[in-house]
NUMI-782666 format. One record per residue (C-alpha): x, y, z; residue in one letter. Coordinates in steps of 0.2 Angstrom, whole numbers, plus 5000, padded with zeros to 4 digits. Layout:
// NUMI-782666
XYZa;...
***
This chain:
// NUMI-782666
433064885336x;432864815353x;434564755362x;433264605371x;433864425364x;432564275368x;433264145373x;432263985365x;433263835374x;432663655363x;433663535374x;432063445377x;431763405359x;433363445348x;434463405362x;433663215365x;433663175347x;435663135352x;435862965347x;436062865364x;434962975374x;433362935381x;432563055394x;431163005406x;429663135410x;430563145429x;432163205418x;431263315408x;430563395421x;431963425433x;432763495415x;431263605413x;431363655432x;433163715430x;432863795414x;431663895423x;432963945437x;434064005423x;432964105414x;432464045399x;431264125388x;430463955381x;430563785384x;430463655369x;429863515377x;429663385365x;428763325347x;427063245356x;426663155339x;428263075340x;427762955356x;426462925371x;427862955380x;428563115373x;426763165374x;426563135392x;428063225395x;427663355386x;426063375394x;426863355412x;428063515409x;426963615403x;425563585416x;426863605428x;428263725424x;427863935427x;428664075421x;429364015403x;428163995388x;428563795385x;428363785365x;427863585356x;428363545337x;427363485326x;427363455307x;426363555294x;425163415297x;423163425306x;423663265317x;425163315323x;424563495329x;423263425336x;424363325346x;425563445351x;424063575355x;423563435368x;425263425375x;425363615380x;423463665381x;423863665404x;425463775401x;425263945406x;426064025390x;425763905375x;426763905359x;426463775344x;428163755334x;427563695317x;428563655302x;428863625283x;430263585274x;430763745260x;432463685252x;432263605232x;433363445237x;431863435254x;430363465244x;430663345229x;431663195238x;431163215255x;429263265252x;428863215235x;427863405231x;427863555223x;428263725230x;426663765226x;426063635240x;427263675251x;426663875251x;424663795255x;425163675269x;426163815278x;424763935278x;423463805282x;424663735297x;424763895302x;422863965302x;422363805309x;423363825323x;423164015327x;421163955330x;421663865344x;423563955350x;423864135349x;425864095350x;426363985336x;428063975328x;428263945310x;430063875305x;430463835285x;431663685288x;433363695279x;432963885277x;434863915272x;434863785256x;432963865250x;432863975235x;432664175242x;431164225234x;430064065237x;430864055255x;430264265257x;428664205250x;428364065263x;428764195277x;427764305271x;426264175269x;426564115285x;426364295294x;425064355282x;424264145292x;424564225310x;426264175314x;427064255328x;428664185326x;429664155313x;431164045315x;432564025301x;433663875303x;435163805296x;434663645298x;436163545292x;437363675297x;437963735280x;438063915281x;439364005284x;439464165296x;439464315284x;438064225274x;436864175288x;437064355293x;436764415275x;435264315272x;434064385290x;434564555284x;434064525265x;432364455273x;431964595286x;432064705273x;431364595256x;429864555270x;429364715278x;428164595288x;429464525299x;429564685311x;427964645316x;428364485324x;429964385332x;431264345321x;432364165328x;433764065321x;434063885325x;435863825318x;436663665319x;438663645322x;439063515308x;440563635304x;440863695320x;439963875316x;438163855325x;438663985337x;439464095325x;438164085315x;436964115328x;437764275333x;437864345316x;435964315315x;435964425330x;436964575323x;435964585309x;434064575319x;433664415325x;432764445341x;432664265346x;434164105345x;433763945347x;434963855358x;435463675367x;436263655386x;438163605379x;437663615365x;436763445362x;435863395347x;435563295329x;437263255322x;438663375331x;437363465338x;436563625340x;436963795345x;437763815362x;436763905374x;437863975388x;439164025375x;437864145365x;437364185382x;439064225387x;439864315373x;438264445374x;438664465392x;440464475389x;440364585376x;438864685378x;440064855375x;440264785360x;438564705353x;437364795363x;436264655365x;435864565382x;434664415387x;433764375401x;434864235409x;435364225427x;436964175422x;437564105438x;436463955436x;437463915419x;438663805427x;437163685437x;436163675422x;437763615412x;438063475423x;436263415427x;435963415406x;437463295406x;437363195420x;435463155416x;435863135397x;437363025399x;438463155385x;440163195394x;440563365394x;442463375383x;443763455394x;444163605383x;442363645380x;441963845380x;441263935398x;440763755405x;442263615403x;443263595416x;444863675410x;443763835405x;444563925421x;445863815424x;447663865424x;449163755422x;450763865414x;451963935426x;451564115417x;449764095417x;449964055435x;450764195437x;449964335431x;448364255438x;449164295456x;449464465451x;447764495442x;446464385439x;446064475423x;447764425415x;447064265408x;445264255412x;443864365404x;442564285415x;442264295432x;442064105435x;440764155449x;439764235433x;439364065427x;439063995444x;440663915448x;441763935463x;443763975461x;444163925475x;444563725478x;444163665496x;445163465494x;444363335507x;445263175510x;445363045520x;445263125538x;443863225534x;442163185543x;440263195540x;440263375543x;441663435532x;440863325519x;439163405523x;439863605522x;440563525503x;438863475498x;438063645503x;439563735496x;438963645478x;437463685478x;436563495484x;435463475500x;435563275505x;434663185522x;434463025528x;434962875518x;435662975503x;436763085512x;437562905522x;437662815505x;438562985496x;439862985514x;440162815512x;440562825493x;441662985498x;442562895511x;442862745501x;443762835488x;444662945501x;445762785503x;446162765487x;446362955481x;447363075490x;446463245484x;444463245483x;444063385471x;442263465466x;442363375451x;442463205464x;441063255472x;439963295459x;440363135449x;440063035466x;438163085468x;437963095450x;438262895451x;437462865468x;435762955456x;436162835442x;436362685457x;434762745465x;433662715450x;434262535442x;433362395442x;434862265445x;436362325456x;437862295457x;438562215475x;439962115468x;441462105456x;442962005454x;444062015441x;445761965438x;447161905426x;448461765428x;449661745415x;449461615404x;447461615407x;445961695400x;445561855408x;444161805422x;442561905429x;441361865443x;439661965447x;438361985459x;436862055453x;435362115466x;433562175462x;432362175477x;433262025488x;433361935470x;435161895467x;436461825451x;437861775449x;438861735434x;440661705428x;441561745414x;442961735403x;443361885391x;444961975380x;445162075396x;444662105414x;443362245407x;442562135393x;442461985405x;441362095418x;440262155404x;440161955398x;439761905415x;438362055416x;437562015400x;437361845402x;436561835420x;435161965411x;435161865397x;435162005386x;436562035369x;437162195368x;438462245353x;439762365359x;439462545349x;440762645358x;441862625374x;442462785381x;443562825398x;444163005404x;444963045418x;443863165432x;445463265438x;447263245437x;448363125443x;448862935443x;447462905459x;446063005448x;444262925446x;443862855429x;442162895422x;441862785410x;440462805395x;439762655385x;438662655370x;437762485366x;436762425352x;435162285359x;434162265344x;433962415335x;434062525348x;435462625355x;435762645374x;437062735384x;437862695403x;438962785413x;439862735427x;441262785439x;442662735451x;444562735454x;444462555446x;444262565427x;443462385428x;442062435440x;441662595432x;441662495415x;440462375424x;439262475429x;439462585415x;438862415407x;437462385418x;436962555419x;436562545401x;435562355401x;434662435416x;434062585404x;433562455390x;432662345402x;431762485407x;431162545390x;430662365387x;429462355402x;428762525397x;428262465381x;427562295388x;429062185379x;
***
């Protein structure tokens, strides 16, 4: 059995079925670019049928990106693999990804069939699209909740069709680690045929076990797992990537299995995923939160000193991330500031650079220790800034006892400006008032979320909003010291993301 592990990333096409999340073709291809860098063996890069726009981008990454297969789903339907065939027919190694639901409670509620059916459209999806792919992946959705004999037989129909791929998922995420693992060896064995091509597993984390799962698949011969960046993805996600990256690297003594990641590009592709998708990245999360190699205890500190070993079974520089902290402050100058920016990895000129200094220097004054973490969130927000429609050059806000909480903005977009005032509960709902009602748009509050970027009484607040307009869901993000201006243009970050998706449509 090989020890090689594929490494099948979908944070392109799972990963932006988040609720809230909505990226552009530019996004998707500076994702796909990255992806690339790390190593991935394929690139899911969207459901063309979905949308014109998922189509385009599709069709953008896989006319552009080299060196990973880039792979598009489509149902077991002609239509949709045609459109998906379309998407990827520029990409330099092709795969289709066609589907068919397998489970009893799928089949009867969800597609109103018979197995019987269900067995013809997977071999005719699959025969239809070996005549114009010679890479297509076959996946029998809610594989864990199917009965074993008619799920062997759908496998095996789908082979005997010209699939090259079989993917097995867990799609609700119900399994459990010792089943999942049981069920790929019952069907390498009960379906001699799966030798003869590559055997993947997509889990979801609805009980926390996606990765569990995922590496149980493994031990028992899957060759290929099918992964997010942090884990993103329907419900509470998908799979994590750099941990079942990480605990085959780790433990390879162990498992005997190894991928074909450049590990050290873990850490960059973990925080471009989630600044461009808006989806914080929880503190305490495995190989890439920002405690994962941090150490607070006196004894932990300790032993550290002494050994780095003690307390870490990682190199930190394995996943791309610097021990070291080099703190900046006030006194700090343009080429301190610029040796920081090399040091992380970013290369800014011109205006970008003076706008990223200024923003540094500002909050020098109000924060006495500038971490990476700063840095990172400050040209992360100067990206955002660079890409609305409206900005935001003014804001006042404040709160005399026995009045209403009080707001004032200024709003610019190409020399246009407004202004507006507003009352509120708060300072923070007052500049969100005042924002809405000078774009004249009404936005229902989903979900208000703060986090602090480091420690400390002087840290940055990065401030996360989630906004129902219509029946669509948006997200914004913003940050500053001041929770009110970061909630602001958190706020306007999110209308600017909806007015955008309006023009696009012609609305």
């Amino acid at each position: 059995m090989s020890e090689r592990v594929y490494i099948f990333d979908t944070t392109l096409r799972d990963g932006e079925q988040s609720p809230g999340i909505s990226l552009s073709v530019r996004d998707k291809l500076e994702i796909a670019e990255q992806l690339v860098r790390l190593g991935v063996d394929v690139i899911e890069a969207g459901f063309p049928v979905t949308s014109q726009g998922d189509f385009e981008a599709v069709s953008t990454v896989a006319r552009t990106i080299r060196g990973a297969t880039v792979a598009a789903l489509a149902r077991a339907l002609k239509g949709d693999i045609d459109r998906a065939l379309a998407a990827v027919e520029k990409a330099e190694r092709p795969r289709l990804h066609t589907f068919i639901a397998t489970s009893d409670v799928h089949i009867r509620h969800k597609l109103g069939k018979s197995r019987e059916e269900v067995l013809h459209m997977a071999a005719e999806a699959v025969s239809y699209a070996r005549r114009f792919c010679d890479d297509v992946e076959f996946s029998p959705e809610d594989a864990t909740r199917s009965d074993f004999d008619f799920l062997c037989k759908v496998v095996q129909v789908a082979i005997e069709a010209g699939a090259t791929v079989i993917n097995i998922p867990d799609t609700v995420g119900y399994a459990l680690p010792d089943e999942f693992g049981s069920l790929i060896a019952r069907l390498r064995e009960a379906v001699p045929a799966l030798d003869s091509v590559v055997l993947s597993v997509h889990c979801h984390n609805d009980l926390g076990l996606a990765v569990a799962n995922s590496l149980a698949a493994i031990v028992n011969g899957a060759n290929q797992v099918e992964c997010t960046v942090n884990g993103i993805g329907e419900r509470a996600g998908n799979a994590a990537m750099e941990e079942i990256v990480m605990i085959l690297d780790t433990r390879y003594n162990t498992l005997g299995k190894k991928t074909g990641i450049r590990t050290e590009e873990i850490y960059r592709t973990s925080r471009l995923v989630s600044n461009l998708t808006n989806y914080p990245i929880q503190f305490n999360k495995a190989i890439v939160g920002a405690n994962a190699f941090a150490h607070s205890s006196g004894i932990h500190t300790d032993g550290m000193l002494k050994d780095r070993t003690t307390y870490e079974i990682i190199d930190p520089a394995r996943i791309g991330l610097k021990r070291s902290l080099f703190v900046l402050g006030k006194t700090s100058g343009r080429h301190a500031f610029r040796a920081k920016l090399e040091e992380l990895g970013y290369d800014l000129e011109g205006d970008e650079f003076e706008k990223a200094f200024q923003r540094f220097k500002d909050l020098a004054d109000k924060k006495a220790e500038i971490t990476d973490d700063d840095i990172v969130a400050i040209l992360a927000d100067e990206a955002r800034a660079a890409e609305e429609k409206w900005k935001l050059v003014e804001l006042e806000a404040h709160h005399i006892p026995g009045r209403n909480p009080f707001a004032r903005v200024v709003l610019e977009r190409n020399g246009e400006r407004l202004e507006r005032s507003a009352e509120g509960d708060g300072q923070v709902d007052a500049a969100c008032r005042a924002i809405s009602q000078a774009l004249g748009i009404d936005a229902q509050l989903v979900s208000f979320n703060v986090k602090s970027i480091t420690g400390g009484l002087d840290a940055q607040g990065d401030v996360t909003i989630s906004l129902e307009i219509g029946d669509r869901i948006v997200i914004g993000r913003g940050v500053s010291t001041d929770i009110v201006e970061a909630s602001a243009r958190a706020y306007l970050n999110a209308l600017n993301k909806y007015l955008s998706w309006s023009e696009e449509r012609g609305s």
